[in-house]
C-alpha positions in Angstrom: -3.5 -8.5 -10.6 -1.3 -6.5 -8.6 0.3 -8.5 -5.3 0.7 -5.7 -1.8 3.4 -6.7 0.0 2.4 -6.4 4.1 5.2 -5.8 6.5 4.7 -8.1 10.1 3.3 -5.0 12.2 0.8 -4.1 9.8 -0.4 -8.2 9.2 -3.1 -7.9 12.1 -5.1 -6.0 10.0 -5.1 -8.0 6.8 -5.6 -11.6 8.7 -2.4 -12.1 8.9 -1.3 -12.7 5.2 2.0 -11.6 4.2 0.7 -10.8 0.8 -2.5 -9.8 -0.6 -3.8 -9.9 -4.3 -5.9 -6.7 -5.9 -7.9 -6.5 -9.5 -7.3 -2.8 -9.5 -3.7 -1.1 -11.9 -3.2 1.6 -13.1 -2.5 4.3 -10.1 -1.4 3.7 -6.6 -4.7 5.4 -5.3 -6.5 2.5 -7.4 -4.8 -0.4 -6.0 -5.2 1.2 -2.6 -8.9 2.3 -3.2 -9.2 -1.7 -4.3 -7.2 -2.9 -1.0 -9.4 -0.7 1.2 -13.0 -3.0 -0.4 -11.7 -5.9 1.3 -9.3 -4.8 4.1 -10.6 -1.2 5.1 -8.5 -1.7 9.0 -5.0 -2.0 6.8 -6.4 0.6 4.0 -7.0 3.2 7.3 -3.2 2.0 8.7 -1.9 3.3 4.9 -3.7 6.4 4.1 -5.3 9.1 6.7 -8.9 10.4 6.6 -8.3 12.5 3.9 -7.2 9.7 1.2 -3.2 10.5 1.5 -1.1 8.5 2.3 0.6 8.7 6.0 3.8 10.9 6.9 5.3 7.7 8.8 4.4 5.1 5.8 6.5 4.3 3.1 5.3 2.7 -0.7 6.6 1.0 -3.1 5.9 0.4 -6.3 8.1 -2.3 -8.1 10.9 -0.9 -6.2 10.5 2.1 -6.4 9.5 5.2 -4.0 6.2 5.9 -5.1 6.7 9.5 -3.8 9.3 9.7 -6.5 6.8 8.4 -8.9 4.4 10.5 -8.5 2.5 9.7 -4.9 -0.9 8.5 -5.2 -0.9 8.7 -8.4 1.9 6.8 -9.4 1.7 4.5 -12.4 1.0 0.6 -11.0 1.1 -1.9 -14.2 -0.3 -5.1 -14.0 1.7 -7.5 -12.3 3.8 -5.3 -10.2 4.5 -5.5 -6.5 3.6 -2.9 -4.1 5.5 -2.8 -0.8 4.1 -1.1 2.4 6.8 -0.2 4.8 5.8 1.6 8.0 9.0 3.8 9.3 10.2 2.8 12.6 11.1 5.0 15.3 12.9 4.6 18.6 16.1 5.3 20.0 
C-alpha cells in the first residue's frame, strides 16, 4: 500500500480526506493510474490529458522530487508516501 498525501485545495476532489490509500507500487504513473480508478476529479487535477503530470504541480515521493527521480516513472516502493503539492501563485 502506498498512502498520497492531499494538500487542502486539492481535498474537494478526493471527499475531503487528507490522505488516501492505493494497492498500486512500483512507478509513480502506477500509483497515479491506481488513484485515478477511484478518484478520476483529483487524478485530472494531477496529470493533464495527455497522462503528464501538470507544469504547476509538484510530487513527491518519500521526500523526494519525483522529477529528480525520474518523473512518472519514478520508483514508488511499498509503503512509501507520495505528496501532491500544487504551486501557488500570487503576488
Amino acid at each position: 500500500m502506498v498512502t498520497v498525501l492531499v494538500p487542502g485545495p486539492l481535498r474537494g476532489e478526493a471527499g475531503g480526506a487528507s490522505r488516501l490509500t492505493v494497492a498500486a507500487s512500483g512507478t509513480l504513473r502506477a500509483v497515479l493510474d491506481d488513484l485515478a480508478g477511484s478518484w478520476p476529479r483529483l487524478a485530472r487535477r494531477i496529470r493533464d490529458e495527455r497522462g503528464e503530470l501538470r507544469r504547476y504541480v509538484n510530487v513527491y515521493v518519500d521526500g523526494e522530487d519525483c522529477r529528480h527521480l525520474g518523473g512518472l516513472d519514478a520508483p514508488v516502493p511499498e509503503a512509501a508516501e507520495v505528496q501532491v503539492l500544487p504551486s501557488v501563485a500570487g503576488g
